[in-house]
C-alpha positions in Angstrom: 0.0 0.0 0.0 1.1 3.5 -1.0 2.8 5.9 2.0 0.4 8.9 1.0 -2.7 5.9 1.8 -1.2 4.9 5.5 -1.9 6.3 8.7 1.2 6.5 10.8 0.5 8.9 13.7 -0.7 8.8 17.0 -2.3 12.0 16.6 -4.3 10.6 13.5 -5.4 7.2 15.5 -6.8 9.0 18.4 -8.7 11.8 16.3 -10.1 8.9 14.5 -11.1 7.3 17.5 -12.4 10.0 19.3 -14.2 12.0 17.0 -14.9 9.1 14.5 -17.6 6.7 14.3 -17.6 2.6 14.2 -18.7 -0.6 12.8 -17.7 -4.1 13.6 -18.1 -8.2 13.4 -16.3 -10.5 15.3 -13.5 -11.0 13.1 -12.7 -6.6 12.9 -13.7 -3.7 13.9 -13.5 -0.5 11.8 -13.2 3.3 12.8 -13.4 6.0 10.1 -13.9 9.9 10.3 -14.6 11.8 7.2 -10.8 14.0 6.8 -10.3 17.2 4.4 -6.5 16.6 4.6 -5.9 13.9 2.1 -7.7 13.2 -1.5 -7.9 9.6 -0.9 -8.5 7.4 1.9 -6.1 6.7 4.7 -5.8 3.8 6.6 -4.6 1.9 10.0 -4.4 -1.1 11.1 -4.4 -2.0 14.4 -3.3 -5.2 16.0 -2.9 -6.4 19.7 0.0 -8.2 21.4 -3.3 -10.5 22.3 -3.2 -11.9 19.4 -0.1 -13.6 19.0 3.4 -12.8 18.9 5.0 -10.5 16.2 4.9 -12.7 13.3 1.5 -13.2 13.4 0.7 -9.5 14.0 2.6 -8.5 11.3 1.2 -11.5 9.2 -2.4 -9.9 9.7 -1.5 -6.5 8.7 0.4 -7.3 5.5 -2.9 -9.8 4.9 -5.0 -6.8 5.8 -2.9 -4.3 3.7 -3.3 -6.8 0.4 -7.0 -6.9 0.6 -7.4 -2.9 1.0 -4.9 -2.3 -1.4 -7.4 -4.6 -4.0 -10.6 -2.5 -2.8 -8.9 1.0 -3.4 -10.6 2.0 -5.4 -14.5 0.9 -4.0 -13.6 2.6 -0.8 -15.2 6.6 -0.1 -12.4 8.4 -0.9 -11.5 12.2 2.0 -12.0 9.7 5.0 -9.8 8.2 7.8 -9.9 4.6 8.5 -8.7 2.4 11.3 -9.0 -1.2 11.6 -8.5 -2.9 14.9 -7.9 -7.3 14.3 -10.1 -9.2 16.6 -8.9 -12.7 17.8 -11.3 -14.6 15.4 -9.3 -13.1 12.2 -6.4 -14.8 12.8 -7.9 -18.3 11.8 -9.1 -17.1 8.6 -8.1 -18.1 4.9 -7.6 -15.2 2.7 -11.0 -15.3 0.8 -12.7 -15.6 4.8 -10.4 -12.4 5.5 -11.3 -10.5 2.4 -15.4 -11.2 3.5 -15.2 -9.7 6.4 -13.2 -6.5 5.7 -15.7 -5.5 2.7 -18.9 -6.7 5.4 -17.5 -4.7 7.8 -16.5 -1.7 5.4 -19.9 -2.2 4.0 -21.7 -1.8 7.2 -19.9 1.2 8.0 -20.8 2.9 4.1 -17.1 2.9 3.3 -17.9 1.4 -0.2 -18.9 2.3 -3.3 -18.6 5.8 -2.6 -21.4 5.6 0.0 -19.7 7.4 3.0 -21.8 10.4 3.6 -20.4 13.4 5.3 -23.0 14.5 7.5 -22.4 10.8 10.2 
């Protein structure tokens, strides 16, 4: 994924999370917050030290990077996006994975353009 498409800083996570709303299943849960700053989408991905040990954190957020990076261009575009790994995703296949991000991403109206600025 792109470095212009990533969010990096704490700032950025905890405006997402604090002034930004949320959607979830069991596998993920996803924050977003409509942003002026960028002209595409930027996302996070968050992943506990519950869920395993480094390798299989960083597993889940290159698996989690791939999938995003094949949606890019279904997702809203001017809105920042955090996704926080829930136990359950771990066990997943790939096509199980890619499922639950566009469920969850659909729940929330991040697809298709359908993110509407006044949430």
């Amino acid at each position: 994924m792109q470095k212009r498409l990533r969010l990096r800083k704490r700032e950025d996570f905890s405006r997402v999370f604090k002034h930004g709303r949320a959607a979830a299943n069991h596998q993920l849960v996803v924050y977003y917050k409509p942003s002026s700053d960028a002209a595409s989408f930027r996302l996070g991905i968050s992943v506990s030290k519950k869920i395993g040990n480094a390798v299989v954190r960083n597993m889940m957020r290159r698996r989690l990077k791939e999938i995003v990076r094949h949606m890019e261009e279904r997702i809203a575009k001017r809105v920042d996006i955090v996704l926080i790994v829930r136990k359950p995703a771990v066990e997943l296949q790939h096509p199980e994975l890619k499922r639950s991000v566009q469920h969850v991403f659909k729940r929330a109206g991040l697809l298709t353009g359908a993110f509407r600025q006044d949430r």
